[in-house]
MIVO-629780 format. One record per residue (C-alpha): chain; residue in three letters; z, y negated, x; residue number from 0. Coordinates in nm, 3 decimals, m for minus. Last residue first. Example, Ala and Ser with C-alpha at 12.3 -4.5 7.8 and 13.67 -1.06 7.14 Angstrom:
REM residues 2
(atom A Ser (0.714 0.106 1.367) 1)
(atom A Ala (0.780 0.450 1.230) 0)
***
This chain:
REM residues 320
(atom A Unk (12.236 m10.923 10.069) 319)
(atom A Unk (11.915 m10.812 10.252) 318)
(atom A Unk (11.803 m11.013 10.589) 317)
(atom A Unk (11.553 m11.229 10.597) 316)
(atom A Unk (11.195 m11.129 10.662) 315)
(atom A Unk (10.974 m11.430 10.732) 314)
(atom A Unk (10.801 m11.347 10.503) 313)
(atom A Unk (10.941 m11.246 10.178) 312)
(atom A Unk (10.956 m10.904 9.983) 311)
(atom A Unk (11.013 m10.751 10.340) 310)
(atom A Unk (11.378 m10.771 10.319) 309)
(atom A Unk (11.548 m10.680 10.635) 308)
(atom A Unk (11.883 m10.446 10.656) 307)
(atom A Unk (12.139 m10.629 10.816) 306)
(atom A Unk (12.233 m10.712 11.168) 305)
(atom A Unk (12.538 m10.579 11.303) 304)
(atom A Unk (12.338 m10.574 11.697) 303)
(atom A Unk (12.011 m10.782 11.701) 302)
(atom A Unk (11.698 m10.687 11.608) 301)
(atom A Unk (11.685 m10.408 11.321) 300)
(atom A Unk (11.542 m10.099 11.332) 299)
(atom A Unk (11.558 m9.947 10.991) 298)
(atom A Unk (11.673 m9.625 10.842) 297)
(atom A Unk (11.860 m9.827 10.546) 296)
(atom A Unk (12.175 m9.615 10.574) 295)
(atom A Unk (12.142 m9.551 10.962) 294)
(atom A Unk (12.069 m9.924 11.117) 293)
(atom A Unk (11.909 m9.854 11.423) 292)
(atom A Unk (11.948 m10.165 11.696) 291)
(atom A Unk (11.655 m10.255 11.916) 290)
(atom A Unk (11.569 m10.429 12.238) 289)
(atom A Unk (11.206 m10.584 12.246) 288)
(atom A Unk (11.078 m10.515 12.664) 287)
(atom A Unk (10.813 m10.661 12.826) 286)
(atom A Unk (10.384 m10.805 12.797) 285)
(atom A Unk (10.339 m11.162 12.739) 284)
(atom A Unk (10.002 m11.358 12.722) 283)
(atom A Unk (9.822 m11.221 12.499) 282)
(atom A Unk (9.484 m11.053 12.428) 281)
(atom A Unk (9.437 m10.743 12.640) 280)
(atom A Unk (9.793 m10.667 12.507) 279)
(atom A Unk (9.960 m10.379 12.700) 278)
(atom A Unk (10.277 m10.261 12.833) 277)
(atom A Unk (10.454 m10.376 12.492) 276)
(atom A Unk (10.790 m10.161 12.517) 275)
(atom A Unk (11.000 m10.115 12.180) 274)
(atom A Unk (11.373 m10.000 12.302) 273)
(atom A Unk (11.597 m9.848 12.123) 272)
(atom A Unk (11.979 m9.798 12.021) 271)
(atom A Unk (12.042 m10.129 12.237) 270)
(atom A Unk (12.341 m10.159 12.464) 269)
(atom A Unk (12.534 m10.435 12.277) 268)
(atom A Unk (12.777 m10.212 12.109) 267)
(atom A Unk (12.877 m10.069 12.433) 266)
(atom A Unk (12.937 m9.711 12.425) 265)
(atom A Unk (13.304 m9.564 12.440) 264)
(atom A Unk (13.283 m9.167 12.428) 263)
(atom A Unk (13.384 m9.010 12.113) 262)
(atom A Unk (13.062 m8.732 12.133) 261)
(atom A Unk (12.883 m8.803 11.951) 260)
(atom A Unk (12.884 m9.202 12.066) 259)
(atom A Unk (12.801 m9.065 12.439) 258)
(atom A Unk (12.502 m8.813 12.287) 257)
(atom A Unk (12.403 m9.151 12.081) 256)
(atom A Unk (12.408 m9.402 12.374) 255)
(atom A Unk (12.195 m9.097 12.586) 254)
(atom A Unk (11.981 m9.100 12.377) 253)
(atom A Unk (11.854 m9.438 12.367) 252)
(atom A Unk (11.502 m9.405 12.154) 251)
(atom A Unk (11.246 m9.589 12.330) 250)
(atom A Unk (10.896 m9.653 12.133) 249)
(atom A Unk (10.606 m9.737 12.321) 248)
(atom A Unk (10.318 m10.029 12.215) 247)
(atom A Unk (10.065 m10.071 12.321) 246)
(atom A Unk (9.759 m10.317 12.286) 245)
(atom A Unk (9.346 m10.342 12.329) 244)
(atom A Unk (9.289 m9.963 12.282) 243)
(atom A Unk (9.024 m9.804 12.528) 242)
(atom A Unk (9.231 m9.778 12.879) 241)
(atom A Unk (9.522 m9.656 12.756) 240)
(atom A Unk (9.289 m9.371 12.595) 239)
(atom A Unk (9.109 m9.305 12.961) 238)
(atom A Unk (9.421 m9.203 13.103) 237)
(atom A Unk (9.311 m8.860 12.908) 236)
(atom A Unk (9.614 m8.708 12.751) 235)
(atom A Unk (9.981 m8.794 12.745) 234)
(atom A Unk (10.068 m9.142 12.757) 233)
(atom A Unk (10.314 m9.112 13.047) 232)
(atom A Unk (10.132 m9.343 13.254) 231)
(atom A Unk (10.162 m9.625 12.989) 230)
(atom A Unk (10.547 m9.668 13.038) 229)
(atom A Unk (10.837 m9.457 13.000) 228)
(atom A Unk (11.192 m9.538 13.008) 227)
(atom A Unk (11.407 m9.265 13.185) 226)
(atom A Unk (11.787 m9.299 13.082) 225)
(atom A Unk (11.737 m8.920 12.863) 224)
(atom A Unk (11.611 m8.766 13.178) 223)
(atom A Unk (11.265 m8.661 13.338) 222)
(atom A Unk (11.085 m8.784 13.010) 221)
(atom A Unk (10.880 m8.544 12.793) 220)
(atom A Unk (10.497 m8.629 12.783) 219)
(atom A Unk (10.376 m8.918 12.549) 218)
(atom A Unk (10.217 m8.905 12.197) 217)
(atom A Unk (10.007 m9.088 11.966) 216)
(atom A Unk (10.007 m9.329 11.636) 215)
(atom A Unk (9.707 m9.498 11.640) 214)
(atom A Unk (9.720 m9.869 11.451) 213)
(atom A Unk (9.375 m9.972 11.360) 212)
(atom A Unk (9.334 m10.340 11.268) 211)
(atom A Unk (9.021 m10.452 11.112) 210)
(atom A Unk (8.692 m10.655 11.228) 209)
(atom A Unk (8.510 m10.442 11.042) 208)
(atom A Unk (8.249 m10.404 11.316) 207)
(atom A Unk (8.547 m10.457 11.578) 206)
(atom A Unk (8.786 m10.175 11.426) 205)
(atom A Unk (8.490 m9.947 11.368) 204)
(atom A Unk (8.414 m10.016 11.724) 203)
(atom A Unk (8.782 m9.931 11.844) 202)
(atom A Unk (8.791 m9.629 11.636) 201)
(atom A Unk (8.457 m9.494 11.814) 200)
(atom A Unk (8.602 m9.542 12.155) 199)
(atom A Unk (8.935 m9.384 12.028) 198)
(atom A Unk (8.693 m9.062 11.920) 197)
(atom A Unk (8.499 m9.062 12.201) 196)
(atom A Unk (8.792 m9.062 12.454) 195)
(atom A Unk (9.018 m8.829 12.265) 194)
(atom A Unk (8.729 m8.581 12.248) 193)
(atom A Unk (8.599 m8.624 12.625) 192)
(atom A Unk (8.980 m8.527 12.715) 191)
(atom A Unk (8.993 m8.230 12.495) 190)
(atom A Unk (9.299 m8.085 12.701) 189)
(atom A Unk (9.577 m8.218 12.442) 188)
(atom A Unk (9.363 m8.002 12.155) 187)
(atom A Unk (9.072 m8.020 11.956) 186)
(atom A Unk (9.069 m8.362 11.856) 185)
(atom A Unk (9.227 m8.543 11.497) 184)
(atom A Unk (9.522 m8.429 11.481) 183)
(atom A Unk (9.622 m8.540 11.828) 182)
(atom A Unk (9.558 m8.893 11.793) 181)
(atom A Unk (9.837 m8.921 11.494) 180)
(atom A Unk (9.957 m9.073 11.261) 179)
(atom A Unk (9.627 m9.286 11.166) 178)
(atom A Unk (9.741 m9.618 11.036) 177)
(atom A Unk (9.485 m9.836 10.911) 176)
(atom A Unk (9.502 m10.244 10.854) 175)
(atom A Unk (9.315 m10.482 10.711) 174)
(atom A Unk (9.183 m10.251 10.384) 173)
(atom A Unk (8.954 m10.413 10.187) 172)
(atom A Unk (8.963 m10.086 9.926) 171)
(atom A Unk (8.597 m10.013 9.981) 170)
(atom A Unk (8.504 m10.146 10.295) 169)
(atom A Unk (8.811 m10.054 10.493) 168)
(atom A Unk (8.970 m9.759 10.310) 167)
(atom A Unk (8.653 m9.618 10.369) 166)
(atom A Unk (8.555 m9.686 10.714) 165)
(atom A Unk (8.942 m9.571 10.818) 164)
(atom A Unk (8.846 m9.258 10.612) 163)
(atom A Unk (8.457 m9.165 10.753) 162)
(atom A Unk (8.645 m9.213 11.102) 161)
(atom A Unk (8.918 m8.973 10.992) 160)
(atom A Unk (8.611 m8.731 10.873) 159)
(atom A Unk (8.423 m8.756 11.159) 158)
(atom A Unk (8.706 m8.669 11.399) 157)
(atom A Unk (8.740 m8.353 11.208) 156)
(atom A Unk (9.142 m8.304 11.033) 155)
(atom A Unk (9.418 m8.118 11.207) 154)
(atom A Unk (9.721 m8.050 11.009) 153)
(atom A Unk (9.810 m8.234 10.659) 152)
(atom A Unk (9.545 m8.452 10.433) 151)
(atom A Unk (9.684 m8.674 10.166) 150)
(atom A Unk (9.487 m9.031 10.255) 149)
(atom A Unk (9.769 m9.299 10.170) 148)
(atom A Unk (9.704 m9.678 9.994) 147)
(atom A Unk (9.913 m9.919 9.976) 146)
(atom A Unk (9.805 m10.306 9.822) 145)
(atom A Unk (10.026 m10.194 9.520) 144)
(atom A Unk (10.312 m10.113 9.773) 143)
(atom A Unk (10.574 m10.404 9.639) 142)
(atom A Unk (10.495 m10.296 9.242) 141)
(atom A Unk (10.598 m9.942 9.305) 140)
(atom A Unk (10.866 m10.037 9.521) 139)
(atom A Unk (11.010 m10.272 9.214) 138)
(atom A Unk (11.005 m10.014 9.010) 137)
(atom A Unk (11.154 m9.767 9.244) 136)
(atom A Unk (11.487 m10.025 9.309) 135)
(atom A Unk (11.511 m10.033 8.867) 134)
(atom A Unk (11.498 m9.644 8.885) 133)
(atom A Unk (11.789 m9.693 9.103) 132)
(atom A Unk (12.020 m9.896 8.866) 131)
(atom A Unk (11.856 m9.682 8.618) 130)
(atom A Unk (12.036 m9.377 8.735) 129)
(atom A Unk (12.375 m9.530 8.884) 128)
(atom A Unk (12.457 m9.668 8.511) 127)
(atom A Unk (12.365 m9.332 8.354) 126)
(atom A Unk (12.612 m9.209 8.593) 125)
(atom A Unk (12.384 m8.834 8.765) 124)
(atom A Unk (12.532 m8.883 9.147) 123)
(atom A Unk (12.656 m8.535 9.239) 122)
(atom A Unk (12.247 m8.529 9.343) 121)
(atom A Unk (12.284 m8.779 9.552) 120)
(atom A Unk (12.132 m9.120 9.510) 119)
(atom A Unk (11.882 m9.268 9.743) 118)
(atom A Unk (12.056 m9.397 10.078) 117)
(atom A Unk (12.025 m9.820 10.130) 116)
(atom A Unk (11.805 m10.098 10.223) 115)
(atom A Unk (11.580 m10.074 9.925) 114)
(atom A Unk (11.237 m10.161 10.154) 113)
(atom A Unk (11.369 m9.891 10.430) 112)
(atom A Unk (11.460 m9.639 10.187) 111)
(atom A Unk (11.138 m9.629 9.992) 110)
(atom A Unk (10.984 m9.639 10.307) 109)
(atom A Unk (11.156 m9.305 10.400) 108)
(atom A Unk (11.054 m9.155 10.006) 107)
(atom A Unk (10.709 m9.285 10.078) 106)
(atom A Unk (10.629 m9.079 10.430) 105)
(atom A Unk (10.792 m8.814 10.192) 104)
(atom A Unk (10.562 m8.822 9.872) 103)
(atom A Unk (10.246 m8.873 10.137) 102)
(atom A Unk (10.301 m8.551 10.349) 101)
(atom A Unk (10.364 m8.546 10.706) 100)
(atom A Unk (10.160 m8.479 11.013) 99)
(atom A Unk (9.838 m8.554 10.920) 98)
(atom A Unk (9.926 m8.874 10.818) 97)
(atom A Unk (9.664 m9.153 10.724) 96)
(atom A Unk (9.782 m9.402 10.594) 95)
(atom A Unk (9.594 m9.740 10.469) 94)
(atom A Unk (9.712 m10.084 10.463) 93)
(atom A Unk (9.605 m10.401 10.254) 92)
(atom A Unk (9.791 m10.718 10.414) 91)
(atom A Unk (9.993 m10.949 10.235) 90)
(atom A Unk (10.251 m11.056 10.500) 89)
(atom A Unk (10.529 m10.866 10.287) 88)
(atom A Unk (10.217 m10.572 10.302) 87)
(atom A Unk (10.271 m10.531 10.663) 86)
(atom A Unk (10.630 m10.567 10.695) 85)
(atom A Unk (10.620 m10.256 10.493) 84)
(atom A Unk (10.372 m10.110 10.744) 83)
(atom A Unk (10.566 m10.235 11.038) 82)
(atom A Unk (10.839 m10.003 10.907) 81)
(atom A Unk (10.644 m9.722 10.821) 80)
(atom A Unk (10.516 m9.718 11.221) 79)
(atom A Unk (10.915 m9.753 11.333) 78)
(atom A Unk (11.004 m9.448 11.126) 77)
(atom A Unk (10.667 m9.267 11.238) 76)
(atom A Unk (10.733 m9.386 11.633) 75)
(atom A Unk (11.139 m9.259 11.587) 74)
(atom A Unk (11.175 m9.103 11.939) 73)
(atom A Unk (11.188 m8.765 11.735) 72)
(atom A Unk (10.868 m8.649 12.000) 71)
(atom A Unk (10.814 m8.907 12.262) 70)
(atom A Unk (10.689 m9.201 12.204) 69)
(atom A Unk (10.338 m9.397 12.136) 68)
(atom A Unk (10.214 m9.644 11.916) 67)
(atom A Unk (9.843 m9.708 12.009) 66)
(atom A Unk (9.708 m10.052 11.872) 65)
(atom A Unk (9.340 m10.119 11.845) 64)
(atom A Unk (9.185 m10.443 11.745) 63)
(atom A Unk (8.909 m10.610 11.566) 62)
(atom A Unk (9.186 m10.848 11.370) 61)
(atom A Unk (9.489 m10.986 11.580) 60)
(atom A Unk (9.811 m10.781 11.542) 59)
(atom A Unk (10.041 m10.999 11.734) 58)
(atom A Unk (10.340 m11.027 11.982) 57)
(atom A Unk (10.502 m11.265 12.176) 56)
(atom A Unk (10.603 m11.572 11.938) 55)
(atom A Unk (10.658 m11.319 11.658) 54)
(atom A Unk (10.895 m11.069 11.800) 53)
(atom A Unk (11.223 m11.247 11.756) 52)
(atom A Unk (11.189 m11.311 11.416) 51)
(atom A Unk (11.155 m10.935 11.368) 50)
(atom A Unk (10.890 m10.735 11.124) 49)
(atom A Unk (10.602 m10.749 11.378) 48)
(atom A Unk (10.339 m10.966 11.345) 47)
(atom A Unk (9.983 m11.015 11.143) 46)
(atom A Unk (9.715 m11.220 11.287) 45)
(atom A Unk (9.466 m11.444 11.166) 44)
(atom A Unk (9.242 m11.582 11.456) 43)
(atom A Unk (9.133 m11.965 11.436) 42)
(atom A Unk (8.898 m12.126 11.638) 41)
(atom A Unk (8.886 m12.500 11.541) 40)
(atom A Unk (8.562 m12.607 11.341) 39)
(atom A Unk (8.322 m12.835 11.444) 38)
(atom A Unk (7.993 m12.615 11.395) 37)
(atom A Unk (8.177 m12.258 11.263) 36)
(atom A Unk (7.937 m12.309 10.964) 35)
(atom A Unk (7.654 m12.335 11.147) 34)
(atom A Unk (7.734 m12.029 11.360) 33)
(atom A Unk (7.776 m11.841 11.058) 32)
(atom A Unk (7.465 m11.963 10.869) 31)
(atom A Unk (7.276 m11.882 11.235) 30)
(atom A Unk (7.440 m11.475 11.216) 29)
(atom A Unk (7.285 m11.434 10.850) 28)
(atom A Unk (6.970 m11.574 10.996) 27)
(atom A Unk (6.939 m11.336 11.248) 26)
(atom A Unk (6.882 m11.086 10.936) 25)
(atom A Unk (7.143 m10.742 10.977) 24)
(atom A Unk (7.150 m10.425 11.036) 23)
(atom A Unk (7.565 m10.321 11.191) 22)
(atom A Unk (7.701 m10.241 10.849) 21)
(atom A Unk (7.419 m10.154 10.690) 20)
(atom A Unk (7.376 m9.898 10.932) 19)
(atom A Unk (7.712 m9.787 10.924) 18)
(atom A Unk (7.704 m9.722 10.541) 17)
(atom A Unk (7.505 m9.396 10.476) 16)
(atom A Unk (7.662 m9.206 10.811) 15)
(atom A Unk (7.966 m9.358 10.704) 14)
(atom A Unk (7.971 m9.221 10.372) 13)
(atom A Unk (7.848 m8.834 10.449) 12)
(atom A Unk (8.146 m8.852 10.691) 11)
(atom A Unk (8.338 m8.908 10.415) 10)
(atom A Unk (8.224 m8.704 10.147) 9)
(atom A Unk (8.516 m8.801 9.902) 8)
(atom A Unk (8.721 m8.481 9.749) 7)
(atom A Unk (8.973 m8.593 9.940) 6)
(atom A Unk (9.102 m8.843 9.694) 5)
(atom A Unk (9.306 m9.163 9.856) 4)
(atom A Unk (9.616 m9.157 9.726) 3)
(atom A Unk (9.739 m9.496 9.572) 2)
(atom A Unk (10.053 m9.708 9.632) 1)
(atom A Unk (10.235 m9.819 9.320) 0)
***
């Protein structure tokens, strides 16, 4: 089952003690490396987003930075917990850090993304019903072994998140670290030298360790509900587009849902979201992903009256 991460740790006393050793090093250690790379093709590992579609276009290559931004109830955390389950069905070790929601229910929507369907309600107490679910949970618990979650709420020192992500990194091996979000962890929205020392800091730690940090972050409100935004509406200093090597900005079509409310025809091919890439300092392709939002699983999925995904297998098929 995933694992909290004790906060009782002296994080920012660990990577004071550890980042020297981190970045000290013999020449020699750097020659046996070149050595060994003597004749050998060049070969990044990268992880990918959960759909098919995705994978030829988009990766998560090691030594990165990815901001995830949207606008508030846009979906970025759903979408975020989503990649992480993906994530860990390409078996990579992933760290959470939320400081705006609690572990238990950051879980309980995963939960319901990896089991494809609503938990049980509480009219719901069949014996049969019971331990069908308790059967889903126990195989959760064995899916998010390589999960671990730092349980810290509201705004948290920059030194401490960086002493985390260093943390979960070294110690637990840890290839990829959420951090939801940029704001908790600076003084405020007008603390543009903050934001900029602390993502310039992330991205080294993410180089050194040669990890992927995924930073969840904000953009202003849109001029109307058909607006799509792009990197100029990250809100902040411009200088945090500038920093991070990819992102990535959730679309949520609200207008489509308003219409749908409200017994209006909609076309089921007009996506319920959109995920932008309007950066990757290492690929080729930059554009649009269109997305569908499946309600009972809380997934996106990629095409319209596709099913659920199942991340216990990679490529993810879809659930039966």
């Amino acid at each position: 089952m995933a694992s909290l991460i004790a906060d009782d740790i002296d994080f920012a006393g660990y990577m004071a003690q550890t980042e020297a050793k981190q970045k000290v090093r013999p020449a020699r250690e750097f020659v046996d490396e070149m050595i060994a790379a003597l004749g050998q093709p060049r070969k990044v590992v990268q992880a990918f987003l959960p759909w098919d579609k995705t994978h030829a276009l988009f990766g998560f290559r090691p030594g990165e930075v990815t901001l995830w931004a949207g606008v508030n109830g846009h979906g970025k955390s759903i979408l975020t917990g989503q990649a992480v389950l993906s994530l860990l069905g390409q078996d990579h070790r992933v760290c959470i850090a939320s400081f705006e929601m609690k572990p238990a229910k950051t879980l309980e929507r995963m939960l319901r993304q990896y089991s494809g369907q609503r938990g049980p309600n509480e009219w719901e107490r069949s014996p049969d019903v019971i331990e069908a679910f308790r059967a889903v949970y126990d195989d959760f618990g064995d899916f998010t072994q390589r999960l671990w979650l730092y349980d810290q709420q509201g705004t948290v020192s920059a030194a401490t998140v960086l002493g985390v992500t260093r943390y979960a990194a070294v110690e637990l091996g840890c290839g990829h670290i959420v951090i939801d979000s940029l704001m908790k962890c600076v003084k405020g929205e007008d603390d543009y030298n903050g934001q900029k020392a602390f993502v310039d800091e992330i991205a080294a730690i993410a180089r050194d360790l040669n990890i992927h940090v995924h930073l969840v972050h904000h953009i202003r409100k849109l001029g109307s509900e058909t607006e799509t935004p792009d990197k100029n509406d990250v809100k902040g200093s411009g200088s945090i587009t500038d920093q991070v090597d990819n992102l990535l900005v959730v679309w949520r079509n609200k207008k489509k849902e308003k219409d749908a409310a409200a017994g209006k025809k909609v076309s089921p091919d007009e996506p319920d979201a959109l995920l932008i890439c309007d950066k990757q300092r290492n690929g080729e392709w930059e554009g649009k992903f269109a997305l569908w939002f499946d309600s009972d699983s809380q997934q996106f999925v990629g095409a319209n009256g596709a099913l659920a995904l199942d991340f216990c297998t990679f490529p993810h098929r879809s659930q039966r």
